[in-house]
C-alpha positions as CSV (number, residue, x, y, z in Angstrom):
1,X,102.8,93.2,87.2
2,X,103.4,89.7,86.5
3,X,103.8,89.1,82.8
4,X,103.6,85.2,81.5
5,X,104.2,84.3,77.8
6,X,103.4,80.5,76.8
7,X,103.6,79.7,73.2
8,X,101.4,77.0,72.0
9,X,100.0,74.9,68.7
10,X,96.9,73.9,68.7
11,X,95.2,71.2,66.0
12,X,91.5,71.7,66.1
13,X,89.6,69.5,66.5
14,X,85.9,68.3,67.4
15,X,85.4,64.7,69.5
16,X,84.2,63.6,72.8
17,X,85.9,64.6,75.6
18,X,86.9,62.0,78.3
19,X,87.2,64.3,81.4
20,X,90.1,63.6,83.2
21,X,90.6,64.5,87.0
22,X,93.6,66.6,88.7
23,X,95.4,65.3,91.5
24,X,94.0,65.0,94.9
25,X,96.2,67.8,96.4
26,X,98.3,70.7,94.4
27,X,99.7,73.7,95.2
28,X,101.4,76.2,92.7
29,X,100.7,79.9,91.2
30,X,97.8,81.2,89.7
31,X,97.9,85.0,87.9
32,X,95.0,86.1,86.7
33,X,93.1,89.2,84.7
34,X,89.7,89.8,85.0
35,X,87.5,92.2,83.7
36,X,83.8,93.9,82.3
37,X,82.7,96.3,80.4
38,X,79.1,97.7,80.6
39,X,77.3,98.9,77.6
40,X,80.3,99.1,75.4
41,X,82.1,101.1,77.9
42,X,85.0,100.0,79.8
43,X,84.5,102.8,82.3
44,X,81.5,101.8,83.6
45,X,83.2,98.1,84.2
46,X,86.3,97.3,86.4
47,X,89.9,95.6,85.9
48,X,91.1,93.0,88.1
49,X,94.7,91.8,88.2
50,X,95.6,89.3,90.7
51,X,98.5,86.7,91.7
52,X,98.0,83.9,93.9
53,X,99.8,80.9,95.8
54,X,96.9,78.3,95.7
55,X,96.7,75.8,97.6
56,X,94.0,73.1,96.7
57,X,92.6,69.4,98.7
58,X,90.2,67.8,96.9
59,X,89.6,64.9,99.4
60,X,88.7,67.6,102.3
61,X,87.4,70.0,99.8
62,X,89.3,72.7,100.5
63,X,90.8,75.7,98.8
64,X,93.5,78.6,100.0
65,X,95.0,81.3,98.3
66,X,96.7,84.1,99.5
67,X,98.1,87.0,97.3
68,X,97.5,90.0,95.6
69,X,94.8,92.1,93.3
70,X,94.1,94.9,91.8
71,X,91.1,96.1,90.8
72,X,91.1,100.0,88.7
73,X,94.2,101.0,90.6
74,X,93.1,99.6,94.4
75,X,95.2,97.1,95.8
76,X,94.9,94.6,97.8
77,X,96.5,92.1,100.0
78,X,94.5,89.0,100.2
79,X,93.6,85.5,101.4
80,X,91.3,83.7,100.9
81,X,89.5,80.0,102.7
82,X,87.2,77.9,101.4
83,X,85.3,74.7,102.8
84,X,82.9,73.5,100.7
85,X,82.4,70.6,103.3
86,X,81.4,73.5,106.1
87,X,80.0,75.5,102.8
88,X,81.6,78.9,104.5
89,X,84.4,81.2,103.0
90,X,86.7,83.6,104.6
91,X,88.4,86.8,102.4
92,X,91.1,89.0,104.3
93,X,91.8,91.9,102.4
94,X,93.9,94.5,104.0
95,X,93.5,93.0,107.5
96,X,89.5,93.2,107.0
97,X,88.3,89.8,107.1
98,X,84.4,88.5,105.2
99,X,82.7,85.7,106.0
100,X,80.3,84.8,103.5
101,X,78.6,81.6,101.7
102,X,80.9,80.4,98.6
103,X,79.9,79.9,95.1
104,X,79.3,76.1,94.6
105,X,82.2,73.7,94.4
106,X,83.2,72.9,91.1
107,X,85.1,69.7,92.3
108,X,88.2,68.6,90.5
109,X,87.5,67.3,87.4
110,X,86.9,68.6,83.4
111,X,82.9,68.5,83.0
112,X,81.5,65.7,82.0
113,X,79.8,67.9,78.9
114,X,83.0,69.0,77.8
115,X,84.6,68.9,74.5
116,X,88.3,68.4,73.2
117,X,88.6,71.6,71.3
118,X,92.6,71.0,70.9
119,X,95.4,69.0,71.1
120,X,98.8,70.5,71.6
121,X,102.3,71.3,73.4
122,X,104.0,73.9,75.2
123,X,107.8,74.8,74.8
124,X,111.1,73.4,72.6
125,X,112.4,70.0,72.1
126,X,112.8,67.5,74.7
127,X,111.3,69.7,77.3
128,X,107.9,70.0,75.0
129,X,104.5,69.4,77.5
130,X,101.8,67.6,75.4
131,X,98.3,69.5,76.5
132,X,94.5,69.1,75.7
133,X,92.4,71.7,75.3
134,X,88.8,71.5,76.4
135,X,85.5,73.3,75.9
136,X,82.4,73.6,77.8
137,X,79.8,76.1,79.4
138,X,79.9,77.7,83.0
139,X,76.5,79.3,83.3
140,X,76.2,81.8,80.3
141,X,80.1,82.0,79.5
142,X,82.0,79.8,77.1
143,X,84.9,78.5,79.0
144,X,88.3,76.7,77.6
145,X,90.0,74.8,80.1
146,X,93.9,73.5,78.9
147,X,95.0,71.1,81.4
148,X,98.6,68.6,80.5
149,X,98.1,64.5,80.1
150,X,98.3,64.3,83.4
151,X,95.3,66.8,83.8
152,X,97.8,69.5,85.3
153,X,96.1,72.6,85.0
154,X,98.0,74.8,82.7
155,X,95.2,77.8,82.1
156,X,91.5,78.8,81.7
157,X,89.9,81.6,79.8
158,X,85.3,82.1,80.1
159,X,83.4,84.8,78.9
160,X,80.6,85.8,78.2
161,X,78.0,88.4,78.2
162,X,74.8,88.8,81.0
163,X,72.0,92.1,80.7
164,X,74.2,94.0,78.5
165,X,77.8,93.6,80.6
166,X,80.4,91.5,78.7
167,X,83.0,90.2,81.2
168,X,86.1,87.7,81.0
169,X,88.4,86.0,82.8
170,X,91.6,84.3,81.8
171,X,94.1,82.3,84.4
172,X,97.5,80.9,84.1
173,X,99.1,78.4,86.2
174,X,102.4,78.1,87.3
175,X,104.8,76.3,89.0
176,X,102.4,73.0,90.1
177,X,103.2,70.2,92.3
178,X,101.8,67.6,94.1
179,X,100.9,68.0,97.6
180,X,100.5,70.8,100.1
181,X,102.8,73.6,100.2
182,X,102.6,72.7,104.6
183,X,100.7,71.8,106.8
184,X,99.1,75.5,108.0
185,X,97.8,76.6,105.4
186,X,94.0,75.9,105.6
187,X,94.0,77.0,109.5
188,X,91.7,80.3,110.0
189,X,93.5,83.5,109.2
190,X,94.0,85.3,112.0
191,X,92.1,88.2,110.9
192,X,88.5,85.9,111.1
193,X,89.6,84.0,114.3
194,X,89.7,87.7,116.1
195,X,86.1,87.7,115.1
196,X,86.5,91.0,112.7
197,X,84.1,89.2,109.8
198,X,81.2,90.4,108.2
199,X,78.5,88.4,106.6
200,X,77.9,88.8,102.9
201,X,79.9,92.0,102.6
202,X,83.3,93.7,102.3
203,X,86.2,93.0,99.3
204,X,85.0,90.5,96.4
205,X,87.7,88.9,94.6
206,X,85.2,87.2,92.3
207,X,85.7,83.6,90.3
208,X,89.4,82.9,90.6
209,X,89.2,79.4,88.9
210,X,87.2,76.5,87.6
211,X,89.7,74.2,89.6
212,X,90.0,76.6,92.6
């Protein structure tokens, strides 16, 4: 289980935010919990843990990951494609491959509608990263977004609660640079391109990311 610790100070505050946009292409590691709860009870919800190597193209409007999760004990290898431009996504989890419409692409920028709800750094000294933390709303869930001066994204957290089921998500982000980690990686998995898909059906790996 991948573990991350980031320690950070935060000065509240409450101004306009001036949404800032991330690069054009990144790639880096995103780890990730998240979870629900039904009715107060946490066995009627489920517990995703997942780790992935994303790969993102704002310009084609692409997305890849590929990874692992867990969800109450089951695990999972998985990748996942997304083309906003042909608005199709492909999942492959455990060699079973889903073809199925994605949610709507939330582009690359903070929302225009958000707020600066901190100003801050993460680690020592010289190597300090000054960071901005924004808030906004996704739907029915609050959502803080921390991304660095150079609108890096560094981690997101959304909540919120819908008929009685509370759920949450919280992302780090690791490792980020510029680019494309090669030139493969939005090609069809080979799993879809042997025609094995489904429509609308099989593994769900939910809302990975604001960004991605």
């Amino acid at each position: 289980m991948l573990r991350l610790a980031v320690l950070a100070c935060f000065a509240v505050l409450a101004s306009a935010a001036g949404p800032c946009c991330t690069p054009k292409q990144w790639h880096g590691t995103e780890s990730m919990v998240i979870g629900s709860m039904a009715n107060g009870k946490a066995a009627q919800g489920y517990l995703t843990k997942a780790s992935y190597m994303v790969n993102f193209d704002a310009d084609s409007r692409r997305v890849a990951l590929i990874g692992t999760s867990e969800t109450n004990g089951y695990a999972s290898n998985v990748k996942v494609l997304i083309d906003y431009n042909r608005n199709v996504q492909y999942t492959v989890s455990n060699g079973t491959c889903t073809k199925q419409i994605p949610n709507a692409d939330p582009g690359s920028c903070v929302p225009a509608n958000a707020t600066v709800s901190g100003h801050g750094f993460l680690g020592v000294g010289s190597s300090a990263v000054n960071v901005t933390q924004y808030s906004f709303m996704i739907d029915r869930s609050t959502a803080y977004l921390t991304v660095t001066d150079n609108c890096i994204p560094v981690a997101e957290t959304y909540y919120g609660v819908t008929n009685g089921t509370y759920a949450f998500t919280t992302i780090a982000f690791t490792g980020i640079k510029g680019g494309l980690s090669g030139n493969t990686v939005f090609n069809l998995p080979t799993e879809c391109a042997l025609g094995t898909g489904t429509i609308n059906g099989g593994f769900a790996v939910g809302r990975r990311s604001y960004f991605a």
